[in-house]
C-alpha positions in Angstrom: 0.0 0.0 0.0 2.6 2.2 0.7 4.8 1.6 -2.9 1.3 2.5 -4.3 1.3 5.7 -2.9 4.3 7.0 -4.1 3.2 7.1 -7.8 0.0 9.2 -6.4 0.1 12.2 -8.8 -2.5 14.5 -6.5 0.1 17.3 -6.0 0.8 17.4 -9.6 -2.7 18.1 -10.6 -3.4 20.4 -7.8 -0.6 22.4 -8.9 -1.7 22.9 -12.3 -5.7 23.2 -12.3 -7.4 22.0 -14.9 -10.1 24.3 -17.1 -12.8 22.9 -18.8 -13.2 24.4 -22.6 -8.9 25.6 -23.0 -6.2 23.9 -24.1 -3.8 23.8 -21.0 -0.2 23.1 -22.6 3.8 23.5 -21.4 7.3 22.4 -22.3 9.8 21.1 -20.3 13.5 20.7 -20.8 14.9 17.9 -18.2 18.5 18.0 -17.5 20.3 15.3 -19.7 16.8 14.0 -20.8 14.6 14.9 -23.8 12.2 17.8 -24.4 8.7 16.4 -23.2 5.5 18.2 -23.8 2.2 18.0 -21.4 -0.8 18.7 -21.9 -3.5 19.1 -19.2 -6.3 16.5 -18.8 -9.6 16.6 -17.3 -8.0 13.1 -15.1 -4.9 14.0 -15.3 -1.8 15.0 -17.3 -0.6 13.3 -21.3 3.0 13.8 -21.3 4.5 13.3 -25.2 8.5 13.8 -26.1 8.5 16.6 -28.2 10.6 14.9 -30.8 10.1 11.7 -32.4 7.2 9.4 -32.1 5.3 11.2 -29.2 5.6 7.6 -27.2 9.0 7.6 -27.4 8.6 4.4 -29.0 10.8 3.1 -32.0 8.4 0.3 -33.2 10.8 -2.3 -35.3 13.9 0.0 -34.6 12.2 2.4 -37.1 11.2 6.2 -36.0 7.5 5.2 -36.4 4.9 2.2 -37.6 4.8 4.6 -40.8 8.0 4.7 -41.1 8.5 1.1 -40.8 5.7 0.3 -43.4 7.7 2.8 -46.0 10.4 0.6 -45.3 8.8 -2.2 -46.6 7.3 -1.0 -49.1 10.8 -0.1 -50.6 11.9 -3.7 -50.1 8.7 -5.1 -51.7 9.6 -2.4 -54.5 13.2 -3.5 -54.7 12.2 -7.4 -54.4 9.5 -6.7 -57.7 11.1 -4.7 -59.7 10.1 -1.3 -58.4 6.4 -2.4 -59.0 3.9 -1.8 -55.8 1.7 -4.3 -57.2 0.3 -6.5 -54.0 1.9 -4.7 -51.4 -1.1 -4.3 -49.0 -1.6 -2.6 -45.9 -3.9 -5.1 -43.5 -6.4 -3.6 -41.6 -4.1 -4.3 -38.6 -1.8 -2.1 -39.9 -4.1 0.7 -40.7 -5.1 0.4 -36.9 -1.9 0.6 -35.9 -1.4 3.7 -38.0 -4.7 5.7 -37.2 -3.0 5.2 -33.2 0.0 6.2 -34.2 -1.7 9.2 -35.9 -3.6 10.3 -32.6 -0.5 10.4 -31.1 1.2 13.4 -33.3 -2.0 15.2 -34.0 -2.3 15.7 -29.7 0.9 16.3 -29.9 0.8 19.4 -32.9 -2.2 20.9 -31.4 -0.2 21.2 -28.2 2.6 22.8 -30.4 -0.3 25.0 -31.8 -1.1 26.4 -28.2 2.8 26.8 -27.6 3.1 29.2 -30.9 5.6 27.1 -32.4 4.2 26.6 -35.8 7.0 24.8 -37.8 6.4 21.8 -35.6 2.7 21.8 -36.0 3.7 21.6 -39.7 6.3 18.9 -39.2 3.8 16.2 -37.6 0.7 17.7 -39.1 2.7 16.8 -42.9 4.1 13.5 -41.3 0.3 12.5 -40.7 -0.6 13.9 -44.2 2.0 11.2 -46.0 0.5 8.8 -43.6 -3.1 9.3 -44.7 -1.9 9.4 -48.3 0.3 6.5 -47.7 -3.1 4.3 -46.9 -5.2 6.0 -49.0 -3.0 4.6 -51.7 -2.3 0.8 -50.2 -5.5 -0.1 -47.4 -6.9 -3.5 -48.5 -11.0 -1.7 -48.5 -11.9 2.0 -48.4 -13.4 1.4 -45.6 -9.9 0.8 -44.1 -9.1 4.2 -45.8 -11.9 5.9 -44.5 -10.7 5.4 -41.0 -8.2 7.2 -41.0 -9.4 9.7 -43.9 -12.1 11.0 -41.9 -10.1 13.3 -39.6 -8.4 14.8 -42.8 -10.2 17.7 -42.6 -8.8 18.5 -38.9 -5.3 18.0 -40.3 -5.7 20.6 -43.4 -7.4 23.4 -40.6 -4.4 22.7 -38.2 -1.9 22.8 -41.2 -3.2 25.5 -42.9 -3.6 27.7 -39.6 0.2 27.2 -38.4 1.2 28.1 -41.8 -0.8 31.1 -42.2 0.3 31.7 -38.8 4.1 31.8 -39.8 3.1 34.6 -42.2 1.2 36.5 -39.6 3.7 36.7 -37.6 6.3 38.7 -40.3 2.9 40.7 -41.3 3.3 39.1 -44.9 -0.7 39.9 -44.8 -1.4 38.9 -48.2 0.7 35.6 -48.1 -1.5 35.0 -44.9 -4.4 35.2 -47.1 -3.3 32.9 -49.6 -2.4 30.4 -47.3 -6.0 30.6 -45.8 -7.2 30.8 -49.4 -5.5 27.2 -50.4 -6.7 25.1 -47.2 -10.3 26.4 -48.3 -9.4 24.8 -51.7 -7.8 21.8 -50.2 -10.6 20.9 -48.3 -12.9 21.4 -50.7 -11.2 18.9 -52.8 -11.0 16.5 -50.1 -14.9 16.6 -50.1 -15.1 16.2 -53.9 -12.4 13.3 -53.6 -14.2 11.4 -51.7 -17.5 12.1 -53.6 -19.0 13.6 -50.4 -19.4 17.6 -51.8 -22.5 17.6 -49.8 -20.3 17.8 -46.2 -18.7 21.1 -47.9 -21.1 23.1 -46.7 -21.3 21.4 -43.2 -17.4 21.4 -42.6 -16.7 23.3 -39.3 -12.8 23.5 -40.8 -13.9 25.1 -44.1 -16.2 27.6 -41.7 -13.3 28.5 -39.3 -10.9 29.6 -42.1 -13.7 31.5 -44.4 -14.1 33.2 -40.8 -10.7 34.1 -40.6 -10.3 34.9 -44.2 -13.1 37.9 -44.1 -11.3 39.1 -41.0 -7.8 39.1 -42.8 -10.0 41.1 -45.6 -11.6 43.2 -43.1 -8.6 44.3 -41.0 -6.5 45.7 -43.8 -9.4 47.8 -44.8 -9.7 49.0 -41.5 -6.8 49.0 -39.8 -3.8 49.9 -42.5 -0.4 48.3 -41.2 -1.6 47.0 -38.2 -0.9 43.3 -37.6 -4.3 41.7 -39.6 -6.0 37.9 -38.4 -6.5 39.8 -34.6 -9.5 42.1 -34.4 -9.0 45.7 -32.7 -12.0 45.5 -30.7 -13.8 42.6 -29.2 -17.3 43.5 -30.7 -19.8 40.8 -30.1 -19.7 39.3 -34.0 -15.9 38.9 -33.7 -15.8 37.0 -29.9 -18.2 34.8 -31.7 -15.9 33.9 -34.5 -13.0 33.8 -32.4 -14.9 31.2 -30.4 -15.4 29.1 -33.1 -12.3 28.9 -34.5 -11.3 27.6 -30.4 -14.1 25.5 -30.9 -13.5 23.9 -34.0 -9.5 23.4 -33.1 -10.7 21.8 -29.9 -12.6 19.4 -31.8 -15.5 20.9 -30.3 -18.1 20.4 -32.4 -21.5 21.0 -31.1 -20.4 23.9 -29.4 -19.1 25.3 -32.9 -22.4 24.3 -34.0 -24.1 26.3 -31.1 -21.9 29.3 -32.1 -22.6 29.5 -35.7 -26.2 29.1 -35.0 -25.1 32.8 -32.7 -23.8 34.0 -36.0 -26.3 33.2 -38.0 -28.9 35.3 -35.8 -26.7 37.8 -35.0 -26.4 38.9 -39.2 -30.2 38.4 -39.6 -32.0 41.3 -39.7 
C-alpha cells in the first residue's frame, strides 16, 4: 500500500488546475533528458516527447509504424522490380497507424497552443503522407476511411500554423493565400471522396472562411496594423474567435451552437 502511494500524482494536478473548454499546454526541458510536452487533462496529465514518435517508442527499430511500413514498401519495391503491385496494408496495420496518428495530431495541437508553428507543420505533414500513404495501399476504403475522416482537422491545423508563420512577419497577403489554399484543399478533399454535400457542413472550411473575411476586413480598416486579430472585441468577432477555439478543440456541437449565434446575429 505504501509503494502505491508513491506514484500518487495529487500534488501534480493540484498544482496545475485544470479548465474545462482551454487547451492547457507546457514544455519542459529535463536536464540530460529529452524535451517532453504536457498537456493538461480533465483526469490527469498526457505527457509526449517533443521529438520523435510522441511515445518515445521506435516500433521495429524504425522512427514510427509509418516509417516502418515505408520501409517495406521499398523492399517489396526492390524485391519486384520497383512495381507496388500487392503490397497491402492489412487492416491491422491501418489500426496501428490511425493510433500512431492520434498520437502526433495531440501532440501538434499542443505545439499550436505553444506558438511554435513549424512543428505543428512537421507532424501535421508527417500524418498527411500517412493518410496518403493508406489512401494509396489499405486492402478496402473502408480501411481508408478510418483514417481519412479526420483529414479535414489535419488541413485546418496545417493550414492555420502556416498562415500563422506569415502573420507573424505581417506578410498579410501571403497569410491570405495560405487561408485561401486550405479552403481549396478541403474542398477537394470533399469532392475526392465524392462527399461535396459535407462542404457546406465542414466546421474546418467555416473556421478559415471566418478568418479569411477578417484578414480582408482588417486591412481595410486598420492599415499596417498586424491583420487575423480584431481591434476591438465587438460581439460578432468573440463569436468567430470562439469558433475557431471551438472547431481546433474538436469541439463540435459547441461550434455548432456558435454559428447558430452567428447566424442570428447577421439576420435582420
Amino acid at each position: 500500500m505504501f509503494a502505491a502511494m508513491k506514484f500518487d500524482i495529487s500534488r501534480l494536478l493540484d498544482s496545475w488546475e485544470y479548465r474545462p473548454g482551454q487547451v492547457l499546454v507546457r514544455r519542459l526541458k529535463p536536464k540530460g533528458g529529452r524535451e517532453k510536452i504536457q498537456l493538461r487533462l480533465d483526469l490527469g496529465v498526457l505527457q509526449m516527447d517533443a521529438e520523435g514518435r510522441p511515445d518515445g517508442k521506435r516500433p521495429l527499430g524504425h522512427e514510427s509504424f509509418f516509417h516502418h511500413l515505408v520501409s517495406q514498401l521499398e523492399k517489396h519495391r526492390a524485391a519486384h522490380e520497383g512495381s507496388d503491385e500487392d503490397f497491402i496494408l492489412t487492416g491491422e496495420d491501418c489500426v496501428r497507424l490511425q493510433q500512431e496518428g492520434i498520437q502526433y495530431h495531440h501532440r501538434y495541437i499542443c505545439f499550436y497552443q505553444l506558438g511554435d508553428y513549424a512543428a505543428v507543420i512537421r507532424d501535421a505533414e508527417r500524418n498527411l503522407e500517412a493518410f496518403d500513404f493508406v489512401d494509396e495501399f489499405a486492402e478496402t476504403d473502408e480501411m481508408s476511411w478510418a483514417l481519412q475522416q479526420f483529414r479535414p482537422q489535419l488541413l485546418l491545423m496545417l493550414t492555420r500554423a502556416r498562415g500563422m508563420i506569415a502573420l507573424e512577419k505581417k506578410e498579410f497577403a501571403a497569410t491570405a493565400r495560405e487561408v485561401e489554399n486550405g479552403i481549396a484543399s478541403l474542398r477537394e478533399f470533399y469532392n475526392a471522396f465524392e462527399r461535396p454535400d459535407l462542404t457546406e457542413q465542414s466546421g474546418e472550411i467555416h473556421s478559415l472562411e471566418q478568418w479569411l473575411e477578417n484578414l480582408r476586413n482588417n486591412r481595410e480598416k486598420r492599415g499596417d496594423k498586424p491583420e487575423g486579430e480584431p481591434p476591438a472585441l465587438t460581439e460578432r468577432q468573440k463569436l468567430e474567435r470562439a469558433l475557431q477555439e471551438a472547431v481546433t478543440r474538436e469541439d463540435y456541437e459547441q461550434a455548432a451552437r456558435v454559428r447558430d449565434a452567428l447566424k442570428n446575429l447577421k439576420a435582420p
